[in-house]
N, C-alpha and C positions, 0 to 999 in steps of 0.2 A: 377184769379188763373193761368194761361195761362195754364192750365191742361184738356187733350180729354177724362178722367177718368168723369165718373158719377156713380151716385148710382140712386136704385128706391129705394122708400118708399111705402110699399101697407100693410095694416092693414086689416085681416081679422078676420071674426067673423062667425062660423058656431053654429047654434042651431036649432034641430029637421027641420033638412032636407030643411034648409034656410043658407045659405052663402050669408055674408053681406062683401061689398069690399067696399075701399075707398084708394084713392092713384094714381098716375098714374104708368102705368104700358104697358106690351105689351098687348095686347088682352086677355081677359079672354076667353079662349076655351073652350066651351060646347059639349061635344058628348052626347044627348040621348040612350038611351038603344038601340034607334030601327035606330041607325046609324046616322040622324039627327043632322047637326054638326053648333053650335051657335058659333059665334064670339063679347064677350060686350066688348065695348070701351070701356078703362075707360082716354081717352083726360081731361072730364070733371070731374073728381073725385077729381083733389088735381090742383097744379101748382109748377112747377118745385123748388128745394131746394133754398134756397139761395137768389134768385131773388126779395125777398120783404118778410121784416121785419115779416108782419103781413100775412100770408095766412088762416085763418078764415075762410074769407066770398068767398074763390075758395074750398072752401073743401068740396066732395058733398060724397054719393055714390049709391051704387047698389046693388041692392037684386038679385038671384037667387034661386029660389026654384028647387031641385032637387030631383028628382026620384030614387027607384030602381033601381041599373047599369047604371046613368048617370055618367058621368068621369067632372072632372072641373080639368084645366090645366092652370097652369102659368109658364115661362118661360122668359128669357133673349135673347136678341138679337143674343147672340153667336149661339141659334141653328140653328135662322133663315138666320141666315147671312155666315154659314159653307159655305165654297165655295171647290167645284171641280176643277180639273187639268183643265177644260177647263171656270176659274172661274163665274160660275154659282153658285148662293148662293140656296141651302138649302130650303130655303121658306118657309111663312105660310102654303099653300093649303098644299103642304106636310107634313109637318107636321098634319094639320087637318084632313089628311087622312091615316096615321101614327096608329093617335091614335084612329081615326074610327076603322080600320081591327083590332085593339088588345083588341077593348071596354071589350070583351068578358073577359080580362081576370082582376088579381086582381091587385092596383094600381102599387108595384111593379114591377110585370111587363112588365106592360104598360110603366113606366119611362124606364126598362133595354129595350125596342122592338124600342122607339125615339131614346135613345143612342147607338141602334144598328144601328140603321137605317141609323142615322147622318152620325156615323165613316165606314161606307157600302159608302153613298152617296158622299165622300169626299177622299175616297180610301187612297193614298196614302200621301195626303196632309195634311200638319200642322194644328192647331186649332189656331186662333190668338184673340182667347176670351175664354169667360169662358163660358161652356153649364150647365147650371140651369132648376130645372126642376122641379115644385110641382105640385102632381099625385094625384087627391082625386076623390075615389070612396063611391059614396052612397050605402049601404044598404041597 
């Protein structure tokens, strides 16, 4: 396609305090209630679009069971990859520690405290991606 454009594909399925993921994607980020901050690969969930006819038998996934006030977070490269005037990107841990200090509050926002956080950490500097961000809190 001679195109730097990609898309993910990640299928999720939550029921009675169980989220079920498959697809590949950036990290599924886990915050526990009590701060405790998970990172699930999902490398081995799917295999990239396009590349082979049949993808079946690469298609796996993952369970998470969550708690009261754990946060589950998915996101696109553009948060992690924000870069500052002295371009220094953004990062996972920051962000995993982002949305540590905001666990407290309700999923919105926890998304509006990343997106504050980003466009804080990037100042004055353009966005050369798109920031996505899915915020789910348990009950």
């Amino acid at each position: 396609m001679k195109s730097y454009k990609n898309m993910t594909l990640a299928i999720l399925d939550y029921a009675a305090g169980v989220l079920r993921m498959s697809g590949q994607h950036e990290a599924l980020i886990v915050v526990r209630s009590n701060g405790e901050v998970e990172e699930v690969d999902t490398f081995d969930l799917s295999f990239p679009l396009g590349l082979e006819p049949d993808i079946s038998h690469f298609v796996n996934e993952t369970k998470v069971e969550l708690q009261t006030g754990d946060v589950a977070v998915l996101y696109t490269d553009g948060i992690t990859e924000a870069m500052d005037a002295q371009n220094q990107q953004y990062g996972l841990e920051r962000l995993c520690q982002c949305i540590k200090r905001s666990r407290h509050l309700s999923s919105r926002e926890i998304r509006q405290a990343v997106i504050d956080d980003v466009r804080h950490f990037i100042g004055n500097q353009s966005l050369y991606d798109d920031l996505t961000l899915l915020v789910m809190k348990q009950k």
